[in-house]
Residue, then its C-alpha position, 0 to 999 in steps of 0.5 A: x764983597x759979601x755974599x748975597x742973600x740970594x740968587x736967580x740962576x739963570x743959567x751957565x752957558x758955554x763960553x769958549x774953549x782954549x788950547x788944542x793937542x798939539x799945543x797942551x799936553x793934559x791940562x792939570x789946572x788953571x791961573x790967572x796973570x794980572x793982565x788977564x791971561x790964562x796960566x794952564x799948568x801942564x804936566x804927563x810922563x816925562x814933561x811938566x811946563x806952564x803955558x800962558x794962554x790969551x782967554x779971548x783967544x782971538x788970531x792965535x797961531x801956535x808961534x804966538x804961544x809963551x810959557x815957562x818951566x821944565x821937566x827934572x828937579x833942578x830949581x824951577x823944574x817941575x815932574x809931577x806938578x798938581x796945582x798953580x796959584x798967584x798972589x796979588x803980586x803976579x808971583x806963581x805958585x806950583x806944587x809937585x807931588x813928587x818933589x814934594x815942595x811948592x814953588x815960587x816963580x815971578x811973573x815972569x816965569x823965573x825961579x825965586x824959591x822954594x820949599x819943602x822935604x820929604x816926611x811925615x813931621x810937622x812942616x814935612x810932606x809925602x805929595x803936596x797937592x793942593x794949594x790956595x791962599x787963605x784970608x792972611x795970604x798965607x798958603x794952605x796945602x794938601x798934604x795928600x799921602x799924610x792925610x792932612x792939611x797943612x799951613x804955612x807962610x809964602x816963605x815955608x814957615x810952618x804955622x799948623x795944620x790938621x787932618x787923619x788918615x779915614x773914613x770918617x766924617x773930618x778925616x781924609x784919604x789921600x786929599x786932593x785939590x782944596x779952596x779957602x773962601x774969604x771967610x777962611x774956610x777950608x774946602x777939601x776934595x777928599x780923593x779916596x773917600x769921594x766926597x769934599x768937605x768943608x772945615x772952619x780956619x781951625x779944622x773944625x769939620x762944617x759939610x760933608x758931601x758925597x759918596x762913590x757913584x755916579x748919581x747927584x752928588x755922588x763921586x769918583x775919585x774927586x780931584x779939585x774943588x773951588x767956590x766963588x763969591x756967592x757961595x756956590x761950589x765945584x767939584x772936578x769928579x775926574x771918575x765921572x768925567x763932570x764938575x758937579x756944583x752945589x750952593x753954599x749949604x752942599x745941596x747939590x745944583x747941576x753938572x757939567x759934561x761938556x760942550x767944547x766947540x774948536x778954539x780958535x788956534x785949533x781953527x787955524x791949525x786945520x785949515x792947513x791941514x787937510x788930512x786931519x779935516x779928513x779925520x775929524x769928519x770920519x769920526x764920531x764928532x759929538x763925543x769930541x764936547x764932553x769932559x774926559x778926566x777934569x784934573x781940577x776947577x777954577x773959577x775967576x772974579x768974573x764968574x768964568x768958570x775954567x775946567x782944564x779937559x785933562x784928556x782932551x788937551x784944552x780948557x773948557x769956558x763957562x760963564x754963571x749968568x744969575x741976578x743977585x736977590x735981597x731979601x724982598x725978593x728971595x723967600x726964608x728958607x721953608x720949614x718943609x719943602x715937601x709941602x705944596x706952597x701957594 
């Protein structure tokens, strides 16, 4: 698929959210199962699991709920789990930041393998975080405490990398989520330095947006990141409690703050129980909407764009609504958009 030439944003309505308090303990990131189901990776002090979650979410009682994995660091537990991603045969990556490896699940949840040691040498880490297939199905990770980005094959060979610890432009501090595009471009949410910076398969340093605020591209400890088929990209700004989106060139689009309405298993929760209605309508019920420390960003092929409410125990569910322009109805770009046009 290759990216339009241009778009007409129409909008990004709200569409659902999925999960409630007692059924998700803090949302770190979302995947997808082949037949269309949520994977929400979950993890706090003490509890690290996966939960597999129907997007449509329709009658849903919390007995119908499934999942896998566990808490400790025997094969196929988790303790700090980050990010969770499948390959085209249902298998499950996860990486864990505080057994620094990655590990590889069936679709059906069972341990297949794992790697990974703790270290600063090449093929070592020091809290992996992000993770995302590149071009060749090959796996790219944030090496976050070594400040680096590294490459390997689904088997744990190592294959290269790069990254420096600082501040300046192509140098990172502490990474945290990343993307690789269909091009092979390397999108990376540099936590300590807010700002996300996109590199070429080499490294190579393309864009680099942001800096610490809560204004238009302007950050607070960015976490994940993500970019869809047409270009555009996400950024979960955990600080500032949003996802902020920019189009290909990081020009900067629109946030978003929250719109969560009860998903439908938290709907058949509170009709049997009277006192948590009682609760509810004692308390400030706008504020429940909004976003409370987004972990990371996700969007899927049907441009769903999933932002797992770390705080607030759910996933939150926009849908992009654009045409697609060609090159009659989308104008080149202006040599100085300052000026009036006619």
């Amino acid at each position: 698929m290759s990216r339009p030439h241009g778009l007409l944003r129409a909008g990004y309505p709200y569409l659902r959210t999925l999960g409630m308090r007692r059924v998700i303990g803090y949302p770190t990131d979302v995947g997808w199962t082949d037949d269309g189901n949520a994977l929400i990776l979950m993890r706090s002090e003490g509890a690290a699991s996966v939960r597999i979650w129907p997007i449509e979410d329709a009658d849903l009682f919390t007995d119908d709920l499934k999942g896998f994995g566990s808490y400790g660091a025997g094969d196929g537990q988790m303790v700090w789990p980050v990010q969770l991603i499948t390959d085209g045969e249902g298998h499950i990556y996860i990486s864990d930041e505080a057994t620094h490896r990655i590990t590889r699940f069936d679709p059906d949840g069972q341990f297949v393998s794992k790697f990974g040691a703790r270290g600063d040498s090449d093929g070592e880490f020091d809290g992996p975080t992000g993770i995302s297939f590149d071009p060749d199905g090959n796996l790219v990770v944030v090496d976050s405490k070594n400040h680096r980005i590294q490459r390997y094959t689904v088997d744990g060979e190592y294959l290269g990398g790069f990254g420096s610890h600082g501040s300046e432009p192509g140098q990172l501090d502490l990474p945290w989520g990343v993307h690789v595009d269909e091009l092979g471009d390397i999108y990376v949410a540099d936590w300590g330095n807010n700002r996300f910076q996109a590199f070429s398969p080499e490294g190579e340093l393309k864009i680099a947006v942001g800096k610490l605020g809560d204004g238009e591209a302007e950050f607070d400890r960015p976490t994940g990141v993500a970019v869809d088929a047409h270009g555009d990209i996400y950024v979960s700004d955990w600080g500032n409690n949003r996802v902020q989106m920019f189009n290909s060139e990081g020009h900067y689009l629109w946030s978003f703050r929250g719109d969560a309405s009860l998903s439908r298993v938290a709907r058949n929760y509170m009709l049997t129980n009277a006192m948590s209605n009682r609760l509810r309508e004692m308390g400030r019920i706008e504020q429940e909407k909004y976003l409370r420390r987004p972990r990371s960003v996700r969007i899927d092929s049907d441009f769903r764009l999933f932002i797992p409410d770390y705080e607030s125990y759910r996933v939150q569910i926009y849908q992009k609504d654009v045409v697609v322009l060609d090159r009659t109805q989308f104008a080149a770009p202006l040599r100085n958009p300052t000026l009036e046009v006619t």
